[in-house]
C-alpha positions, 0 to 999 in steps of 0.5 A, a space after each residue: 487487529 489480526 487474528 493472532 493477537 485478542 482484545 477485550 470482550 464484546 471486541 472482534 480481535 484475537 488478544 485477550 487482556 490479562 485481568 483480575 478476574 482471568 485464569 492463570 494456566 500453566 501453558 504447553 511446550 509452546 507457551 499455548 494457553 487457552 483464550 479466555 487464560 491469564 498471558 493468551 496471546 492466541 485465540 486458538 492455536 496457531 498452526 507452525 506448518 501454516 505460518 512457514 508455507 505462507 513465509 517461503 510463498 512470499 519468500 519465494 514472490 519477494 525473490 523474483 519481484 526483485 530480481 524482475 525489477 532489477 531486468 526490466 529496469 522499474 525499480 523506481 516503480 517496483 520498490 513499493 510491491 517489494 516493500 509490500 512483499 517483504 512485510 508479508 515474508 517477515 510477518 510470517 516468518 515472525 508468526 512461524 516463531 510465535 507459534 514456538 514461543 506463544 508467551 512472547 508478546 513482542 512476536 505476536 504483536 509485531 507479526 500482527 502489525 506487518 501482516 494488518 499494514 502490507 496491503 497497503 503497499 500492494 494498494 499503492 502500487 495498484 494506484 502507481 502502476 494505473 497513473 503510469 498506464 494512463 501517462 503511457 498509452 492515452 493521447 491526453 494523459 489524462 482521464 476525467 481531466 486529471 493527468 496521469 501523474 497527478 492521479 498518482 499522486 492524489 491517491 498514494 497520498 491517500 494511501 498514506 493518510 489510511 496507512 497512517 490512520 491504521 498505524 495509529 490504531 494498529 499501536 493502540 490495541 497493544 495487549 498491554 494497554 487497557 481495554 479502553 485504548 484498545 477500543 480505541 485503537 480498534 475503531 480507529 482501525 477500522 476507519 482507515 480500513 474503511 477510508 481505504 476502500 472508499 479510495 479504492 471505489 474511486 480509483 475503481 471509476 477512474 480504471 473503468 473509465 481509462 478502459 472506455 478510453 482505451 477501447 475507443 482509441 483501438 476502435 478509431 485506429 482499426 485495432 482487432 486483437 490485443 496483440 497488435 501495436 498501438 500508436 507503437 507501443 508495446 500493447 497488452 494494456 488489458 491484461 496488466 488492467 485485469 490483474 490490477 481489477 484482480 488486485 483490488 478485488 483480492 484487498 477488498 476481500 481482505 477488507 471487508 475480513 477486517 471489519 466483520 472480524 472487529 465488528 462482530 464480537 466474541 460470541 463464539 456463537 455467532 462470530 467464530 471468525 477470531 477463533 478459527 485461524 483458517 478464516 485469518 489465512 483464507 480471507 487475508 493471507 491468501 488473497 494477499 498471496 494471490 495478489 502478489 504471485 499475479 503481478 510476478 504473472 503479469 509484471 508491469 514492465 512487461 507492458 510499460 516498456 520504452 519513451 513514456 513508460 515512466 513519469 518525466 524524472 523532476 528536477 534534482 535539488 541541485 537544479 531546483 537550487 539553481 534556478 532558485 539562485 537565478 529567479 534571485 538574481 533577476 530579480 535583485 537586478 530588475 530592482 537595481 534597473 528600476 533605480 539607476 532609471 530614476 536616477 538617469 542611469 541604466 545597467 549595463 553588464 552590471 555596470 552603472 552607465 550615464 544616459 545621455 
């Protein structure tokens, strides 16, 4: 599915299967051997100096998101970019391995796997940061007649159905499974990377729409600049906007990369995408990169601050228990009532008294 790892011929990957017919070649001091060889795990060679620029980019965009969490207080927010980050770091930093040691599967494979998936925490952080922005600064707290919160929620949950979707596939195109698994594997990829753009045009109409909101709400309240409060808020909407319209615009790159990757074939001739490892980290690394360093630029805490910036906390398990055990209560003592009536009785405290 990356572009380090190749697939069956007429596929768009980088993994080739070992077959009958392959050629067996004794590989170089880092375990490089040619794509169409026996054990190629590559298919062209990976450059070391790429992978370890890449891992301490995201090291270093990991470091300070973490610690921007922890000083504006939005952990609760923030752990899912982190989560996001983290994978890019530890793909990297697994590929920058690989790259010495080019015959070990497990690298390639589990390099592969992270890189093909932590884009969809950056997308679920988009989703989670808009719905907050919507519950914050719109009077309803709603947009379209669904709430902020609820918008939320529906589109994290898609979210996830796409992750899951791209795990499944993502497993399947294993080198060692056979060509017919990983075709597979592929097109169910490519289904949920499909899936998640549709999300994100989606989504994409409802930020539009909160933008025509917001404007008018400035415009009714005689606001000229951006850097005036409104209705007391701490007001830089737009630009926290613009970043995340930055952000799915950088994933939707990193999408459409994937799909003509797969979709295109081997034919070095007219598909060179799955030869050449500057396409992998200008069209997927680098855009992903990007999306991370703009949201340590233009954090969210820095404009979701105060009463209202978060959704209202739930109920713990021990309330929800409680309340539970009450709504029980009433109603085993509402049945009792209706009893004791038949029979002349009424409760009182619990007890049983006589109506005279």
């Amino acid at each position: 599915m990356s572009s380090t790892t190749s697939f069956p011929s007429g596929t768009a990957t980088s993994t080739s299967i070992s077959t009958p017919s392959c050629i067996r070649v004794t590989p170089d001091k880092n375990g490089y051997v040619p794509e169409w060889a026996c054990d190629s795990n590559y298919m062209y060679y990976p450059s070391f100096a790429a992978a370890i620029i890449f891992s301490v980019a995201f090291g270093l965009s990991l470091f300070l998101h973490i610690f921007q969490a922890i000083h504006y207080s939005k952990k609760k927010l923030c752990w899912v970019l982190i989560m996001g980050i983290s994978w890019e770091f530890a793909s990297f930093s697994l590929r920058a391995a690989g790259t010495r040691r080019q015959q070990n599967t497990p690298l390639a494979f589990s390099s592969q796997i992270l890189v093909l998936l932590a884009p969809m925490w950056v997308n679920a952080f988009v989703y989670m940061v808009l719905g907050r922005m919507i519950y914050f600064f719109t009077p309803t707290q709603q947009v379209f007649r669904i709430k902020g919160i609820k918008i939320a929620k529906i589109f994290v949950w898609l979210d996830v159905l796409s992750f899951l979707t791209q795990v499944g596939g993502g497993i399947l195109i294993e080198p060692s499974n056979s060509e017919k698994t990983q075709m597979m594997g592929i097109h169910i990829y490519m289904g949920g990377i499909g899936f998640q753009e549709l999300c994100i045009l989606l989504f994409t109409a409802i930020a539009v729409r909160f933008a025509i909101i917001m404007r008018r709400l400035e415009r009714s309240q005689g606001l000229t600049s951006s850097s005036q409060i409104l209705d007391g808020k701490p007001h830089n909407w737009r630009t926290l906007l613009y970043v995340l319209f930055a952000a799915l615009v950088l994933i939707t790159i990193r999408i459409i990369f994937r799909m003509v990757e797969f979709a295109s074939g081997l034919d070095a001739d007219k598909n060179p995408i799955p030869f050449h490892e500057a396409y992998f980290m200008a069209l997927d690394a680098l855009p992903m990169f990007i999306a991370g360093v703009l949201f340590n630029i233009v954090h969210p805490g820095r404009v979701l601050r105060g009463e209202g910036s978060e959704f209202p906390k739930g109920l713990s398990r021990k309330e929800k228990k409680e309340i539970k055990r009450a709504k029980k209560d009433g109603k085993r003592f509402a049945r009792e009532e209706k009893k004791a009536a038949r029979r002349g009785e009424r409760l009182v405290g619990g007890e049983r008294v006589e109506m005279v």
